[in-house]
Backbone bond lengths (Angstrom), bond angles and torsions (degrees), N, CA, C in turn:
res aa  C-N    CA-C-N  psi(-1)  N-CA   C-N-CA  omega(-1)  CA-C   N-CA-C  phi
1 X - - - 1.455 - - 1.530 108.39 -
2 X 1.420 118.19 137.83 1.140 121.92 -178.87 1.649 120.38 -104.73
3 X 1.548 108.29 137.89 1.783 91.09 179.97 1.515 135.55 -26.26
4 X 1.373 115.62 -37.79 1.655 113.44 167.28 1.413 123.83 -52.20
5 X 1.882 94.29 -50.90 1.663 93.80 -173.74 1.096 120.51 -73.98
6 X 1.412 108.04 -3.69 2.067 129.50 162.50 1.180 105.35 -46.65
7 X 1.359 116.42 -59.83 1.383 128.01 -148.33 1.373 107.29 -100.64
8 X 1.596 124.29 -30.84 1.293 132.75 163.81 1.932 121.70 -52.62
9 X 1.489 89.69 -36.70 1.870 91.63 175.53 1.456 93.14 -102.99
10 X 1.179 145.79 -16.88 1.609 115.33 -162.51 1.692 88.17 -116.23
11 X 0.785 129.42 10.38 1.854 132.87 -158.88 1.494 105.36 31.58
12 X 1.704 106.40 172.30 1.203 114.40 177.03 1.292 133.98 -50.19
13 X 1.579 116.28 -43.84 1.350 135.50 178.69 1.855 105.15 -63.37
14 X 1.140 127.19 -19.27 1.463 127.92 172.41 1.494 105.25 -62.99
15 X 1.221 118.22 -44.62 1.681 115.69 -171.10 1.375 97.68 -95.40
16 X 1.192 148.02 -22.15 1.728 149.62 176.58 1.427 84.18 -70.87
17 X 0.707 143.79 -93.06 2.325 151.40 -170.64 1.508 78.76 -22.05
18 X 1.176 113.70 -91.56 1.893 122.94 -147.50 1.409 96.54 -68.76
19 X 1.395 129.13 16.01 1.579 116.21 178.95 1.888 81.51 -111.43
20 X 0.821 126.69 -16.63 1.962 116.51 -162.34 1.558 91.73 -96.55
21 X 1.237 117.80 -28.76 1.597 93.52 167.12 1.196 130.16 -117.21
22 X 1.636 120.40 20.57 1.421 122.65 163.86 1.780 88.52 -137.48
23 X 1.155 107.79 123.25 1.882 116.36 174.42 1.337 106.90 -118.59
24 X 1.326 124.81 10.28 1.805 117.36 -166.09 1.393 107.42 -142.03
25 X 1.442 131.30 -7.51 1.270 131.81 164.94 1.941 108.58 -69.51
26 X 1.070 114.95 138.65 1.267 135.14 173.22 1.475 138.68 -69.89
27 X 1.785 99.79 -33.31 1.092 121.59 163.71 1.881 112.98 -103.20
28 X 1.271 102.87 156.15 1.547 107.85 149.01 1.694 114.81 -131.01
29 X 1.265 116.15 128.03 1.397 130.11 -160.00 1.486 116.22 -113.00
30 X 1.374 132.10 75.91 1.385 120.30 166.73 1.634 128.20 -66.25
31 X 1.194 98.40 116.84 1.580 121.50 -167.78 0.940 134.70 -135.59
32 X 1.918 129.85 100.85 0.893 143.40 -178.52 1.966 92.14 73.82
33 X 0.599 161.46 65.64 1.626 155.55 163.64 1.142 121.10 88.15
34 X 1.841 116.59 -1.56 1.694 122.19 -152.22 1.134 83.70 -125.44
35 X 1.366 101.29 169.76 1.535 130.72 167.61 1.623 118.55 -122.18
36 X 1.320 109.62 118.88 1.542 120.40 -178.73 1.450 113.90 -122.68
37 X 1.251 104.50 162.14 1.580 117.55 171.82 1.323 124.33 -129.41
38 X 1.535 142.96 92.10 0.991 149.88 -65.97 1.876 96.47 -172.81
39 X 1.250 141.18 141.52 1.341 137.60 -179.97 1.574 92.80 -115.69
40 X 1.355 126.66 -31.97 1.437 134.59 -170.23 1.343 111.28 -131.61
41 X 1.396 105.46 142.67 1.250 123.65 -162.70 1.918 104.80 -95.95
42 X 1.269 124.70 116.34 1.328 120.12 -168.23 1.520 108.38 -108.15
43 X 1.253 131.85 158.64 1.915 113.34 -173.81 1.734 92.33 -79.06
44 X 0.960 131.32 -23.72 1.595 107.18 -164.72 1.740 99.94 -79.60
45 X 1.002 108.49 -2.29 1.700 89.74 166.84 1.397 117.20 -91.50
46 X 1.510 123.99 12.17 0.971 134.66 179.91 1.731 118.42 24.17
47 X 1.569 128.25 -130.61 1.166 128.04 -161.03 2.153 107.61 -78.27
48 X 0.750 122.92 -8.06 1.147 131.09 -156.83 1.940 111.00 -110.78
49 X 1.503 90.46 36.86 1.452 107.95 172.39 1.557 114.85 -103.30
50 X 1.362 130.98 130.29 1.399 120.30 166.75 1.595 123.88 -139.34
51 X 1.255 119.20 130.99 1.596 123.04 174.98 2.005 101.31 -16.53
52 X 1.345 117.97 146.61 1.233 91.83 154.73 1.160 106.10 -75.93
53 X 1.021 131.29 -32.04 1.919 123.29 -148.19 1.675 87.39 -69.80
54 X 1.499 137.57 -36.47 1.407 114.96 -151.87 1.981 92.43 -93.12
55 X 1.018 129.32 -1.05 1.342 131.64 162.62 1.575 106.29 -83.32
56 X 1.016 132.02 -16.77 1.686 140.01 -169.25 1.237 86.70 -95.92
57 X 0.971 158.37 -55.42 1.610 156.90 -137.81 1.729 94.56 -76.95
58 X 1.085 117.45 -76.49 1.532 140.84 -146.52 1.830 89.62 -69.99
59 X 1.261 105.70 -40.47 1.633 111.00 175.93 1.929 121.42 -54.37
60 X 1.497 98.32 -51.64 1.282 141.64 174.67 1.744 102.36 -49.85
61 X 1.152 113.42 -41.78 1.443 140.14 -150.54 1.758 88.61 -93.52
62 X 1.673 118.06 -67.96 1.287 99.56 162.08 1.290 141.33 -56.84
63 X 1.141 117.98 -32.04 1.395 115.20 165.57 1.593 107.37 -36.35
64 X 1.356 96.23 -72.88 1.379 116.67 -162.99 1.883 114.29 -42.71
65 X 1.504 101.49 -28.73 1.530 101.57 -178.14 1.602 103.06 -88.36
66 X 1.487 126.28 -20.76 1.197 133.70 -158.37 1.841 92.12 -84.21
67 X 1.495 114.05 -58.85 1.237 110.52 177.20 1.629 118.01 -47.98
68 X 1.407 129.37 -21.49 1.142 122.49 171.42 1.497 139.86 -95.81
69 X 1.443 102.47 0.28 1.672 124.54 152.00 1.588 88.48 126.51
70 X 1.334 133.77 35.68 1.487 135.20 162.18 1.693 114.52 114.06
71 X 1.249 110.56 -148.11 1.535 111.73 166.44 1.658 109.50 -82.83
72 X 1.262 117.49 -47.40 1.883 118.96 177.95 1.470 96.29 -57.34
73 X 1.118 139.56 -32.52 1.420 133.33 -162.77 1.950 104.98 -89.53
74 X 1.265 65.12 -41.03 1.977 65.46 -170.16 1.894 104.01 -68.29
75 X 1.588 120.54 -33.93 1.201 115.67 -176.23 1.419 112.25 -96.71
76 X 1.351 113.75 31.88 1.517 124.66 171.95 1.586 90.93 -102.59
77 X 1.283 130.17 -46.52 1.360 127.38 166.14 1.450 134.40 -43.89
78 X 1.815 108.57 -26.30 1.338 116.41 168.11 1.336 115.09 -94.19
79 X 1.563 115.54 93.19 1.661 110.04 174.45 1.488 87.19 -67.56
80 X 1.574 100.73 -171.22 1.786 122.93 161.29 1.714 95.75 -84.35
81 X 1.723 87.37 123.05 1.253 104.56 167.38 1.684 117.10 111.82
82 X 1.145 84.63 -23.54 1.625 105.86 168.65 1.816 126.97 -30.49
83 X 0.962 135.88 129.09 1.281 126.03 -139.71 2.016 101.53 -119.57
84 X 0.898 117.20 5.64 1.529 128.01 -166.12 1.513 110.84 -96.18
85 X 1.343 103.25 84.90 1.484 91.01 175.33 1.106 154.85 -56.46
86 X 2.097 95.30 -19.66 1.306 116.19 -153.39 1.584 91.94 -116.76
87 X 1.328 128.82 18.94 1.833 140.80 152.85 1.395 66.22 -92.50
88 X 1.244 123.28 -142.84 1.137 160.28 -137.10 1.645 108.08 -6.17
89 X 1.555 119.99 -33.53 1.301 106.51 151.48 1.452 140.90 -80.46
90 X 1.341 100.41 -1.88 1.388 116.67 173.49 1.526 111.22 -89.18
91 X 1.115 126.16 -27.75 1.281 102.12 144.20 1.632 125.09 -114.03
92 X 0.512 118.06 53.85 1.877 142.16 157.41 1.380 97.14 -103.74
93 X 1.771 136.71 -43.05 1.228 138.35 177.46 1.986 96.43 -68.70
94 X 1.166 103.62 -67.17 1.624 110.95 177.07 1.677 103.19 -8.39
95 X 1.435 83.43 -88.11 1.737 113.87 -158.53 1.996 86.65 -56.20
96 X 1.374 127.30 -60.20 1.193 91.88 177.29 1.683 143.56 -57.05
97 X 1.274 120.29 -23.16 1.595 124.53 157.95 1.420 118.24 -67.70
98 X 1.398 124.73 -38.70 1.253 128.84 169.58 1.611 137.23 -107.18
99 X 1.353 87.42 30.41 1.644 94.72 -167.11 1.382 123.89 126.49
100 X 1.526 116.43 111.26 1.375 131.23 -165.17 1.240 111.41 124.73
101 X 0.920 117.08 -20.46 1.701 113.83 -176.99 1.204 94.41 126.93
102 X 1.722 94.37 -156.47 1.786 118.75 -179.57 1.277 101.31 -125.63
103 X 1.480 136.88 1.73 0.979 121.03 160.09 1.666 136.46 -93.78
């Protein structure tokens, strides 16, 4: 499972909740139906382990398109030539949780 399809079945607000009361675990571990936060990686959590930081990004990323009046709003901000790397992956993150794929 990849960070989008994290965030695509559990929505954003699932990792904002379980991020305010664990901030120092390294991992986040979906398991069996739950959500954990994890310093060590064990085999029975099998594929459904992720950095926090690379689940923070893509989250971070919505915000970031939401604060600017959505996806049309945020890519009214990218003329050609546009110099912002960190829009332009925020919605590249967007469009991948909500459309475009996962890549």
């Amino acid at each position: 499972m990849k960070p989008e399809q994290f965030i695509r079945e559990f929505g954003p607000n699932t990792f904002r909740i379980s991020m305010s009361f664990v901030n120092t675990a390294k991992y986040l571990v979906v398991h069996e139906g739950e959500i954990d936060f994890t310093d060590e990686i064990k085999p029975h959590h099998g594929e459904r382990v992720f950095e926090r930081d690379v689940v923070n990004r893509p989250i971070e990323s919505l915000d970031l398109v939401k604060k600017l009046g959505g996806l049309q709003g945020a890519k009214a901000y990218v003329p050609d030539g546009y110099k912002s790397d960190r829009l332009k992956q925020a919605i590249k993150d967007h469009e991948s949780i909500y459309g475009g794929g996962d890549e």
